[in-house]
Structures are given as C-alpha cells and as structure tokens.
Steps between C-alpha positions, in 0.01 A plus 500: 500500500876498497683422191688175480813482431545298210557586084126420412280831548198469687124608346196618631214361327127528595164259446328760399708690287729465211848683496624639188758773434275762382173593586186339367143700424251248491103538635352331860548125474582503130762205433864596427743314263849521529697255296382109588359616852128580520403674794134532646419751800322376774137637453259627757769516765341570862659833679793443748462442816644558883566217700211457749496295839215297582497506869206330753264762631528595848906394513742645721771649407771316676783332403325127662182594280722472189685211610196319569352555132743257391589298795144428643424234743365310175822437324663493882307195578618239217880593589407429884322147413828442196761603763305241795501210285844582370650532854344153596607302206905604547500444855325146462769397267786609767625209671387461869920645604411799328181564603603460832697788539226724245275804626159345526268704205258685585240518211475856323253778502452752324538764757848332517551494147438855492753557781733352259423710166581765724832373638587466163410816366680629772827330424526622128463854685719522809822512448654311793748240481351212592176319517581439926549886492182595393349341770730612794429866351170499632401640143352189376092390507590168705352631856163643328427170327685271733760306258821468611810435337457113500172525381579733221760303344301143515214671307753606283627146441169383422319741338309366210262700197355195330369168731715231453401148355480216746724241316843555646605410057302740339687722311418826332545481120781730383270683295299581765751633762306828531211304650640545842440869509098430433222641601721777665627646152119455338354638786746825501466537094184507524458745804760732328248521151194553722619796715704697202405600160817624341498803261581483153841436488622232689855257442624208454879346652663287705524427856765296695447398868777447732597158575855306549367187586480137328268495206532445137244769416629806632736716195859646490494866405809657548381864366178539711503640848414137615753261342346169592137426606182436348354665191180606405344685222248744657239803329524809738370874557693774642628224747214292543506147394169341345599180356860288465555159365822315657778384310744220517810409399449169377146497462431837317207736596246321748085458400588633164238490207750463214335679184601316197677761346660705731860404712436404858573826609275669266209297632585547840455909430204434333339261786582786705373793301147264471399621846458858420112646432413482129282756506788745622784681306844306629868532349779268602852633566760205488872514368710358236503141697147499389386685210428329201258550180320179556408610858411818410302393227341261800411822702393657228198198420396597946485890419804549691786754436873378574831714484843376556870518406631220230763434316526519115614139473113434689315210283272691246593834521413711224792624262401863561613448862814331455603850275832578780429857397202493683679311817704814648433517838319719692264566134146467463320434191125497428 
C-alpha cells in the first residue's frame, strides 16, 4: 500500500496480534499484557486455505457457460416481464401527437435481451467511435440475433431491473433508492458466494461505478480513477467480488444492520465480513479508512483476523502504538 502523503505516519496493526517494540516470549494461547491493553489469541484456529471454485458438474468450459451462471434465463425473465410493463406504462402516458410519430414496441424476450447484454459488452470493448459505427463495421452481434440499431436503442430506453408499481404517484422512498436494482443484485450476490469459496485472506475497499448522470446518490471523488459515480463498499478475493453493500450520498450505506456500537462504516465491514464460513480460518485486509479497535475487537468476537493501515490519532489506540519511534516507515515490529 502506498504511503500517503501527509505528517501523520501510518501503522500496521493486526486482529490477531499485538505490536510492541521488542519481542515477547509467551506460551500457545497464553494472554499477554502490555500496559492497559489485554490481548487474547484466537484459539483453535482452522489451517488456511486456497480459494476453491464450486462449479456445476458436467459444465463447459466456454466463455457463454460462465456468463450464464450468473445471467440465467431465471433472473433474465423478471427484467423481460419489468422492462414489458415499464415500456407500456410510458408510452400510455404520451399524448396521442407523440405517439403518433413513436416506433410501435415490440414486447421483449429474452433471446433479445441477451442480444443486448452482448451489444453492450461489446461496446465497453471495441474501440470505435461511435455507437452507428459499430454497426456499419459488420463487427457487431446485430445480424446473428436480429436487432438492429432502432431496436437496440429503444430497449435501451426502457430497460427496467425491478417491475414497476401501477399507480402512475407511487414513489420510491429515498431510503430505499437501491430497490430498483432488486432481485438482479440478490440474485448475483448470491450466485457469486455459491460458486467461490475464497481462501484465507480476502479484503475489504471501495468501489466507484461510472456514472455522469442526474442523481443525488452517486459521490464526487476527485483522487480515485473514477471521479464521480456510484460507490459501493464490496469484500473481494484476488479479484473476485463476493458481497458489496451500495452507498449513497445522502442516504448513507443501503440495507445496513447498524450495530449499536460501531460507526456506520464499521458495521457495514462487519455485515460484510458475516458472510464468510465460521468454521474456516479468514483474515480481513482493509486500510486506514477503516481500521479501528472497536471493529477489530468485533472480528475478533466471529474468529476472524483483520490487518490494516491506521493512523495514530485512530479512536482507541493503545499508547504503545502511538510511540513515533516505532512509526518510521518502512519498519516492522512484532
């Protein structure tokens, strides 16, 4: 992790360990003092672990086999019936002069819907101008499964994840804005847990997701790669996402289970961290936006390890690690 670049010296602290300056001799799970802190190992740890994929039996191994773990016809055919009734409802409220002069809709199937995924895929992978050129390149999927340019962009206008409500007034509650994304991002959380089990160290850290559009949830972050879009707090392996919880930035992290005594953030981590095996040996990696005593203390209670960066200002730090001796950079201590 690269240093930042400010006067407060950044810390490596562990879980599962206790940092002091000189080494300490102590037996096998025997309790160590050191000044007000009392630290207790985690007993009967399990072994580590690889990460393991859980694939059907009998699968191909093509990239379409893959795609369709997560995108089956199952979760295919609620977008279909959301992105019908959707379609139907706008175009009824368009005055008759409008209408008029409309493409008549067609309803949606899902071998078109799949057309569509693959347009799109397409489009974040060719790297051609515009969208009219990818279609008079001849390199595009619109022949093989028959949607044309017209087509493409009117399911595009009225594509839809969740059904819509009847009443033409019905409003989302604020607090529930994430709503719109279900059962697609329940349905692919819970896919990614069943066909992965991650190895023993996995980590914790933010997300954003491009988007320059209208909405009051998406976040401004100059120093990421992605300066404005939509955040989200995910729990990853070597790449591989298994669970994320959205954020907002007016209505703070979305489904949360707020623990009593822990920030927002910390319970996020922690709601995330609940989905790993109990009866397997997991540490956390997270950095200094994260790390704090009462969290780890939190992980500690699920017999799970966390590292990470802090700072010595950090709420509760012990004493011993706020010693700016022990601070030099690139140092470890033990």
């Amino acid at each position: 992790m690269s240093r930042k670049r400010s006067g407060k010296p950044l810390l490596e602290v562990s879980g599962n360990e206790q940092v002091k300056k000189r080494k300490i001799n102590t037996k096998p799970n025997q309790t160590t003092t050191i000044g007000p802190e009392t630290f207790i190992p985690l007993e009967h740890m399990a072994p580590e672990h690889s990460a393991k994929v859980r694939l059907p039996a009998n699968i191909e191994l093509t990239p379409m086999a893959f795609f369709s773990l997560f995108w089956s016809e199952s979760i295919l055919a609620p977008i279909v019936q959301a992105t019908n009734i959707y379609a139907q409802q706008k175009r009824s409220r368009l005055d008759s002069k409008r209408n008029k002069y409309q493409r008549p809709w067609k309803p949606l199937t899902i071998l078109e819907l799949q057309g569509f995924l693959s347009i799109s895929i397409l489009r974040g992978i060719m790297k051609l101008p515009t969208l009219l050129s990818r279609w008079k390149s001849r390199k595009i999927l619109s022949p093989e499964r028959g949607i044309s340019l017209t087509r493409y962009m009117q399911i595009k206008r009225y594509l839809h994840i969740s059904v819509p409500p009847q009443e033409a007034t019905f409003k989302l509650p604020r607090k529930d804005w994430w709503q719109k994304l279900e059962p697609l991002s329940s349905y692919l959380q819970l896919r990614s847990q069943e066909l992965y089990l991650p190895a023993t160290n996995v980590a914790v850290d933010e997300m954003m997701v491009n988007f320059t559009g209208r909405s009051t949830h998406t976040i401004r972050m100059p120093s990421k790669p992605i300066p404005v879009g939509y955040k989200i707090l995910a729990i990853c392996d070597t790449g591989y996402t298994l669970d994320w919880l959205y954020i907002s930035q007016v209505d703070s992290v979305a489904s949360l289970i707020k623990q009593p005594n822990l920030s927002p953030t910390s319970s996020a981590i922690l709601q995330l961290c609940s989905i790993l095996d109990r009866h397997r040996r997991y540490v956390v990696y997270m950095d200094n936006a994260f790390s704090t005593i009462l969290l780890f203390r939190e992980l500690w209670k699920l017999s799970i390890g966390a590292v990470g960066t802090t700072r010595i200002n950090s709420s509760e730090l012990p004493d011993l690690l706020k010693d700016k001796t022990m601070t030099c950079w690139n140092n470890l201590s033990g």
